[in-house]
NUZAMAR-660714 format. One record per atom (N, C-alpha, C, O): residue number from 1; atom name; z, x, y; residue in three letters. Coordinates in steps of 0.001 Angstrom, whole numbers, plus 524288, in hexadecimal, padded with zeros to 5 digits. Atoms other than C-alpha are relative to their C-alpha. Layout:
k,a,c3,c1,c2,r
NUM,CA,Z,X,Y,ALA
...
***
This chain:
k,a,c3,c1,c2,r
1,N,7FC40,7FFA8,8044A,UNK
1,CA,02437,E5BEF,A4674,UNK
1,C,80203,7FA8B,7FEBA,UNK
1,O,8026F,7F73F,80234,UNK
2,N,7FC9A,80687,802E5,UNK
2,CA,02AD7,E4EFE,A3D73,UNK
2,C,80581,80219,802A0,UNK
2,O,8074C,80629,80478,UNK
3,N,7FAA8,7FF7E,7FE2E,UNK
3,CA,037A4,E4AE8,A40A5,UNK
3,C,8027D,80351,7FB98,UNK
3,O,805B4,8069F,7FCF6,UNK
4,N,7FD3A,7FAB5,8054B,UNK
4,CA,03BF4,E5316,A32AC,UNK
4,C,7FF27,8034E,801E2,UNK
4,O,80391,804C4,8031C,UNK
5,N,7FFF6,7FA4F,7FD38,UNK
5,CA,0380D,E5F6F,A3910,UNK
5,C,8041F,7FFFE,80429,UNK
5,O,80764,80381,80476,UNK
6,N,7FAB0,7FF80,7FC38,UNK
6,CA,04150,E5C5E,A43DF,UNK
6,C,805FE,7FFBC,7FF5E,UNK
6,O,809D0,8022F,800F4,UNK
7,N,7FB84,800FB,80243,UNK
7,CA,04AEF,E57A9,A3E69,UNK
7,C,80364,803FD,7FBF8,UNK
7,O,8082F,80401,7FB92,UNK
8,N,7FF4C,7FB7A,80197,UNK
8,CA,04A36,E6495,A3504,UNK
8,C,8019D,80334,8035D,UNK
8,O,80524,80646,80240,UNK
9,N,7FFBF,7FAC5,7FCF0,UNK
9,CA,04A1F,E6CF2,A3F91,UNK
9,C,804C5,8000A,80382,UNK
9,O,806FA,8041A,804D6,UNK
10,N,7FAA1,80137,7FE18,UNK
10,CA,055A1,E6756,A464E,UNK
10,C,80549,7FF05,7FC97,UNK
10,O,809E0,7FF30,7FE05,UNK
11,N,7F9C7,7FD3D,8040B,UNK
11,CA,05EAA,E67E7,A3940,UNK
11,C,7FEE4,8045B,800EC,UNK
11,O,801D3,80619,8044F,UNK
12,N,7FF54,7FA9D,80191,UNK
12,CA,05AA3,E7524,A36EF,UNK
12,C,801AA,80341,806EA,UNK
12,O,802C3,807EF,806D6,UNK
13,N,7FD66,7FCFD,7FBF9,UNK
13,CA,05EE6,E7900,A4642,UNK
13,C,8054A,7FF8C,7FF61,UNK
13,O,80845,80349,7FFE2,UNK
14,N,7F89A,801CD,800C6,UNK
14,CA,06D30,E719D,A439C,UNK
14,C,7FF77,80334,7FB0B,UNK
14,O,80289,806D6,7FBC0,UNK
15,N,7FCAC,7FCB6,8042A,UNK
15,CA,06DEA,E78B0,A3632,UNK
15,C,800F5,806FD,8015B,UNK
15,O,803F7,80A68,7FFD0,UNK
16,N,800D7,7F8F1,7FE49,UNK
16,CA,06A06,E8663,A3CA2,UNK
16,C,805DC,8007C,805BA,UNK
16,O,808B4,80435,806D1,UNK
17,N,7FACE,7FF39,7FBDD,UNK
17,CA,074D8,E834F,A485D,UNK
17,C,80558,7FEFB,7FC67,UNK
17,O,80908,801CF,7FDA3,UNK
18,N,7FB66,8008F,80420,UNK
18,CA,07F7F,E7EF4,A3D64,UNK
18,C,7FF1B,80530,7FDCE,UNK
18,O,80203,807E4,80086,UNK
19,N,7FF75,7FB38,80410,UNK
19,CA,07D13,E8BBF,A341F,UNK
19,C,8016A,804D6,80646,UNK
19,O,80575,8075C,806EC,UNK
20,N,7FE94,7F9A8,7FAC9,UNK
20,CA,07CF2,E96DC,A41DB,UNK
20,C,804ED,7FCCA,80152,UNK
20,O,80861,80011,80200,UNK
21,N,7FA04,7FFF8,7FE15,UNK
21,CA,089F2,E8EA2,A45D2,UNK
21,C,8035B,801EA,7FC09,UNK
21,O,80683,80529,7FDA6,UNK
22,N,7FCE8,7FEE0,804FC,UNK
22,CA,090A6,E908F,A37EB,UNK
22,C,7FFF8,8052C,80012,UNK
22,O,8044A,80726,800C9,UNK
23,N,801DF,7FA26,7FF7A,UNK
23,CA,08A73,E9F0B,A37E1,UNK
23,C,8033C,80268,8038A,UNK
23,O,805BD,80644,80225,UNK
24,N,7FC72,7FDB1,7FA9D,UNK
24,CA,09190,EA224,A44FE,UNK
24,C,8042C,7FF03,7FEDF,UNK
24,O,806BF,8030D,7FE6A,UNK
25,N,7FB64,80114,800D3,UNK
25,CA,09DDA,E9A89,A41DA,UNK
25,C,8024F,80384,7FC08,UNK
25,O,80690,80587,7FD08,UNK
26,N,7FFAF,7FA61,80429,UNK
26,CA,09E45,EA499,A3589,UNK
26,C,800CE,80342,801F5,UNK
26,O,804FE,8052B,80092,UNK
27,N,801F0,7FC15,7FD56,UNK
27,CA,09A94,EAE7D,A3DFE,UNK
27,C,80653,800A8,80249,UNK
27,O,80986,803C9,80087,UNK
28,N,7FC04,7FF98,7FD62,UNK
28,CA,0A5C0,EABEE,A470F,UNK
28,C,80679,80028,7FDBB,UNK
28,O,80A71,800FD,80050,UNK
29,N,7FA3D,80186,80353,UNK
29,CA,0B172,EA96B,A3B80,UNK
29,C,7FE64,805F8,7FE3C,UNK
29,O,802A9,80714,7FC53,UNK
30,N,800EB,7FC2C,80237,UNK
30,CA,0AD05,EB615,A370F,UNK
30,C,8004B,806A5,80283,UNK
30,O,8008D,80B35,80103,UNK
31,N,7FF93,7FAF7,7FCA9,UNK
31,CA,0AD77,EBE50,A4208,UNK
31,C,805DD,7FFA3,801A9,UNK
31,O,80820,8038F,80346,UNK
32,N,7F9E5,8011B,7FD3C,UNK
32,CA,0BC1B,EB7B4,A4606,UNK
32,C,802F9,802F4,7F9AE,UNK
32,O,80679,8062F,7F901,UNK
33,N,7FA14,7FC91,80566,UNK
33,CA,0C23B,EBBAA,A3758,UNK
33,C,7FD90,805C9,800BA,UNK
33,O,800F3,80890,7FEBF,UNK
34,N,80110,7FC9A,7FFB6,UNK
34,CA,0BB6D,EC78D,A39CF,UNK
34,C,802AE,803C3,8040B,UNK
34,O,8036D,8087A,8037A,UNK
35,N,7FCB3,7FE4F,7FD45,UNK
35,CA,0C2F3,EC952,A459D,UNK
35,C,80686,8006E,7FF8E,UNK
35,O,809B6,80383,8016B,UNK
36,N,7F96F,80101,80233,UNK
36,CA,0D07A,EC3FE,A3F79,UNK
36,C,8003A,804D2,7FC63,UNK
36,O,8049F,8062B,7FAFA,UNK
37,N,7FF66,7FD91,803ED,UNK
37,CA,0CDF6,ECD7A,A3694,UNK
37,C,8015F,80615,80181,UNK
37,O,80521,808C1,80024,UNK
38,N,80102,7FB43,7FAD1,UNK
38,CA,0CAA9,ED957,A4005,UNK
38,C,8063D,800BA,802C0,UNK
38,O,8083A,804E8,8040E,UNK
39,N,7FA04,7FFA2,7FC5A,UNK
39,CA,0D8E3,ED5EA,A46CA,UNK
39,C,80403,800FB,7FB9D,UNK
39,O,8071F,8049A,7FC33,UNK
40,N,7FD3E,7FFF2,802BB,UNK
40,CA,0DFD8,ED36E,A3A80,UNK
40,C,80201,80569,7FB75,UNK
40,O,80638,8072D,7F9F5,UNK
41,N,80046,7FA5D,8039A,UNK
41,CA,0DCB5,EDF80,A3184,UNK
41,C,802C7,80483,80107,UNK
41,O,80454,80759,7FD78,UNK
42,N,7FC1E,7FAF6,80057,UNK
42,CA,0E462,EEA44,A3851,UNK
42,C,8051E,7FCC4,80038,UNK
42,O,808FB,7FF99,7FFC7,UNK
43,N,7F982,8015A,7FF6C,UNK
43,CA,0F0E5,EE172,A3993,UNK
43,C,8014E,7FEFA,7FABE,UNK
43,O,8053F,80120,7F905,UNK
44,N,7FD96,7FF92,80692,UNK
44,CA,0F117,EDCEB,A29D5,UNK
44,C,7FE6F,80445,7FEA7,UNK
44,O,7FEDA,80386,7F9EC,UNK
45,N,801AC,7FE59,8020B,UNK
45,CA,0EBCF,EE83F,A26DD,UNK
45,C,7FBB8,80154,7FB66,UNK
45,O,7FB53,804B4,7F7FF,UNK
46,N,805EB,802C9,8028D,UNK
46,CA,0DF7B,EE3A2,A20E9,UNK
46,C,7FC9F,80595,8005E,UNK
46,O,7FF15,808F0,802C7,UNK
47,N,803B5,7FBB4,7FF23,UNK
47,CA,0D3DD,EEF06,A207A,UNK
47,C,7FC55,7FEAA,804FD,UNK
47,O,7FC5B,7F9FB,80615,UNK
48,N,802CF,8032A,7FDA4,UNK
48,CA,0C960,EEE9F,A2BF7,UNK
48,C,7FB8B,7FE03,7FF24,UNK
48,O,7FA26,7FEBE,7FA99,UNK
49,N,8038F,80276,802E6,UNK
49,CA,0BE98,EE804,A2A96,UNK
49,C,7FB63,802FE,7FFAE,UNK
49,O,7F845,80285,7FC0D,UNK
50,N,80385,7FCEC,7FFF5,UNK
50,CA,0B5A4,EF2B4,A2FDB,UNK
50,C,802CB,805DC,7FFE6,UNK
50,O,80013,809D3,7FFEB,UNK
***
């Protein structure tokens, strides 16, 4: 293989570990308001969610 093939193949591992961290970090803000939300709803009286 050229050094351009390597050098390809080693951005595209750092862009694939940057996008699954962002993905998860989503993941994880999403499941916490999901839980604020879960606690909060019978005390304001909000509807539930399921």
């Amino acid at each position: 293989m050229s050094w351009v093939a390597l050098v390809l193949i080693v951005i595209g591992v750092w862009v694939a570990i940057k996008v699954a961290g962002a993905l998860l970090k989503l993941l994880f803000w999403g499941v916490a308001l999901a839980g604020i939300y879960w606690f909060l709803a019978p005390l304001m009286g909000w509807p539930w969610p399921f």
